[in-house]
C-alpha positions in Angstrom: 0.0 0.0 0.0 1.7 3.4 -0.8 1.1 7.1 0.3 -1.4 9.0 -1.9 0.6 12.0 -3.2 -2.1 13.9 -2.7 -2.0 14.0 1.2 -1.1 16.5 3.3 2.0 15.9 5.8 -0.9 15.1 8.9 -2.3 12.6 6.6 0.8 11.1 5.4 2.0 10.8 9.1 -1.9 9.1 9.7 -1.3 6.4 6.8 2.1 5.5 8.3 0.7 5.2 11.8 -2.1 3.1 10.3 0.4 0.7 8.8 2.0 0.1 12.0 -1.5 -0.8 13.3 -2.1 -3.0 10.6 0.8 -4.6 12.0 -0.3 -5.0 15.7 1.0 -1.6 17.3 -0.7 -0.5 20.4 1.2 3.1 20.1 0.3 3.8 17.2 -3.1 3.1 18.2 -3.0 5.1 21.0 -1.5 7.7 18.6 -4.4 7.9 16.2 -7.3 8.1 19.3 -5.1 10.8 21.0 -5.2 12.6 17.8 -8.5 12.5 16.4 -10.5 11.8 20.1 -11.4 15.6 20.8 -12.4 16.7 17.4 -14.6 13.2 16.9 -16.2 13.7 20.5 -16.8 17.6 19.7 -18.6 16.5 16.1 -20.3 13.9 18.1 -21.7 16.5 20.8 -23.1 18.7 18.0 -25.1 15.5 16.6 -26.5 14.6 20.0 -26.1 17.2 21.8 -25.3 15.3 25.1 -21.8 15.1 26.7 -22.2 11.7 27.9 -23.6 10.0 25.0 -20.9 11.6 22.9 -18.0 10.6 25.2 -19.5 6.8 24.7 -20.2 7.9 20.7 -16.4 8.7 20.5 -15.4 5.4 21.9 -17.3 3.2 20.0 -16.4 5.2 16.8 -12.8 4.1 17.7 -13.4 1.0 18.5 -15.4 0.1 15.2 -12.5 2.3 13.3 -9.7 -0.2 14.8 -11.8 -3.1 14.8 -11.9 -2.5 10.4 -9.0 -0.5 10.0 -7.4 -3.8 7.5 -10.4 -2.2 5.3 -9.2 1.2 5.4 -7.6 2.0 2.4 -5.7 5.3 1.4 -8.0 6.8 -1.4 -9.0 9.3 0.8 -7.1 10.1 4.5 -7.5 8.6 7.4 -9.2 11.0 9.1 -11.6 11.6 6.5 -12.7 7.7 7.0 -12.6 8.1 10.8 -15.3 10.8 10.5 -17.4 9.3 7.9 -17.6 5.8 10.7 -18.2 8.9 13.1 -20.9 10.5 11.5 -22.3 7.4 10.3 -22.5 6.1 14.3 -24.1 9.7 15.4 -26.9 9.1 13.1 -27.9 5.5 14.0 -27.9 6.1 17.6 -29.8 9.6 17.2 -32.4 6.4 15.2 -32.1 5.1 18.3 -32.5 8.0 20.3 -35.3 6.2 22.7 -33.3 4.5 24.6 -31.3 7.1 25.8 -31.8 9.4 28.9 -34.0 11.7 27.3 -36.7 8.8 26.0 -35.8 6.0 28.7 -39.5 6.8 29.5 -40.9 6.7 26.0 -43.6 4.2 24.9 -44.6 3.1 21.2 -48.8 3.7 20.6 -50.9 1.7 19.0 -49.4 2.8 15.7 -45.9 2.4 16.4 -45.4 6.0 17.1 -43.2 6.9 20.3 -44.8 8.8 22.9 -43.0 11.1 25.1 -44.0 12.1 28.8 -43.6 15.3 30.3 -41.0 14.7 32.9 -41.1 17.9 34.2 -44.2 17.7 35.4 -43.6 17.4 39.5 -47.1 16.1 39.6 -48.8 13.1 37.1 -52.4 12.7 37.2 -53.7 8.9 37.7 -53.7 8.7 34.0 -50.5 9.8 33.9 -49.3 7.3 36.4 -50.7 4.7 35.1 -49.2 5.4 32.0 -45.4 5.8 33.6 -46.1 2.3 35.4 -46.7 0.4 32.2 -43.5 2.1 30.7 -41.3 0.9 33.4 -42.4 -2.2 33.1 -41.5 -2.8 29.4 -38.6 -1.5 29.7 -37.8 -3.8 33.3 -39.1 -6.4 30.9 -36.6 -5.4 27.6 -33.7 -5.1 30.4 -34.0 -8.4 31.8 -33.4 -9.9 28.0 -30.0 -8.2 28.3 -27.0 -10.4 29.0 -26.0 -9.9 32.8 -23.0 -7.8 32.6 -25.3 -5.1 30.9 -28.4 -5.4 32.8 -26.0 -4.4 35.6 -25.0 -1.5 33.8 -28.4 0.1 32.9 -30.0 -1.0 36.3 -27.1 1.5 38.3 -27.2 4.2 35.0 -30.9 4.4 34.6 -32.7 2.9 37.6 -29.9 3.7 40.2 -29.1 6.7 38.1 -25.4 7.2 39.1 -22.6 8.3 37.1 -20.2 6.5 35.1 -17.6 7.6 37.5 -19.8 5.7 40.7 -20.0 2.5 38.4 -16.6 2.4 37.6 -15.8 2.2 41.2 -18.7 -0.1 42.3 -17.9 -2.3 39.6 -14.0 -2.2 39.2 -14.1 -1.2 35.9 -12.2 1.6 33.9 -14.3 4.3 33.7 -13.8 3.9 29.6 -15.1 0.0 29.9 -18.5 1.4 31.3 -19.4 4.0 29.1 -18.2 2.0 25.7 -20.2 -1.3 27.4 -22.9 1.4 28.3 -23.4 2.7 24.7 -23.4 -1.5 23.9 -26.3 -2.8 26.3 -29.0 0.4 24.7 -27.2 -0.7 21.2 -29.0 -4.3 22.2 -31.7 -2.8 23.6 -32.9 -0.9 20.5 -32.7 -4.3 19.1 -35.4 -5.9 21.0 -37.5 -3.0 20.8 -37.2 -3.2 17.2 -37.9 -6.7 17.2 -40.9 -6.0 19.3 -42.0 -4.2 16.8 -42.4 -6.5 14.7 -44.6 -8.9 16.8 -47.6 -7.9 18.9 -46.7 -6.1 21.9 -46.9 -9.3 24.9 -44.2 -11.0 22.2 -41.2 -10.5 24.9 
């Protein structure tokens, strides 16, 4: 594989630090996230507009980018590809935007429509409560088809609601593990809901 002549000196020094990848090197791995992390999380906060979901957007845009970087090739620079899987990742989890904090409460209608609650609301009329019970309840239901490990995680994010910081430490994890195996249990999650769609709602 050689250099395009095209690139610019960043990019040239990019394809040779992808090269070393290629060839197992965990510096020049390290090089190409500590060069590209805060301009990837930045683009990622103006998709989703959350700090936390694009902190756990920037590491799973890394970890798909190494996990395929043998299919990178140097028609275009690497950073060019790294925001294209960026981008790319933004808008399927903005598809799957009920499932993060802002729609964990969220219910699908009769026509398959979402249905947000007013969560500001201090006060919920019986309706209202009945309504939030029933939503709990799916999602307790959607949750307990996750694999253990990320049950655990969305039980203490979204039930418990702590931080990724207080999981880390309750669960011994790095603080990076948490939010990338975060990002992977509402990944599954939207799964099954999108499954569910396609059966009658008591198919769980």
């Amino acid at each position: 594989m050689e250099v395009n002549p095209s690139f610019s000196a960043n990019a040239v020094n990019d394809f040779y630090l992808v090269l070393s990848a290629k060839e197992g090197d965990q510096k020049a791995y390290a090089d190409l996230m500590q060069r590209y992390k805060d301009s990837i999380y930045f683009m990622s906060l103006k998709m989703v507009n959350n700090k936390d979901d694009a902190m756990d957007l920037t590491i799973e845009t890394f970890g798909k980018a190494f996990e395929n970087i043998d299919k990178y090739k140097p028609d275009f620079a690497f950073s060019t590809w790294l925001f294209r899987i960026a981008t790319n990742n933004c808008i399927d989890f903005i598809r799957k935007k009920r499932i993060s904090m802002v729609s964990i409460h969220s219910m699908e209608d009769e026509e398959g429509e979402v249905r947000q609650l007013d969560l500001k609301s201090d006060t919920l009329n019986p309706e209202e409560k009945s309504i939030k019970k029933q939503q709990s309840e799916v999602l307790k239901l959607i949750v307990d088809k996750l694999p253990l490990r990320y049950r655990t995680l969305i039980t203490l994010r979204y039930f418990d609601e702590l931080s990724y910081e207080e999981i880390a430490r309750q669960l011994d994890l790095p603080l990076g593990t948490v939010k990338a195996q975060l990002f992977r249990a509402r990944d599954l999650m939207a799964n099954i809901l999108n499954r569910r769609k396609k059966n009658s709602p008591g198919d769980f």
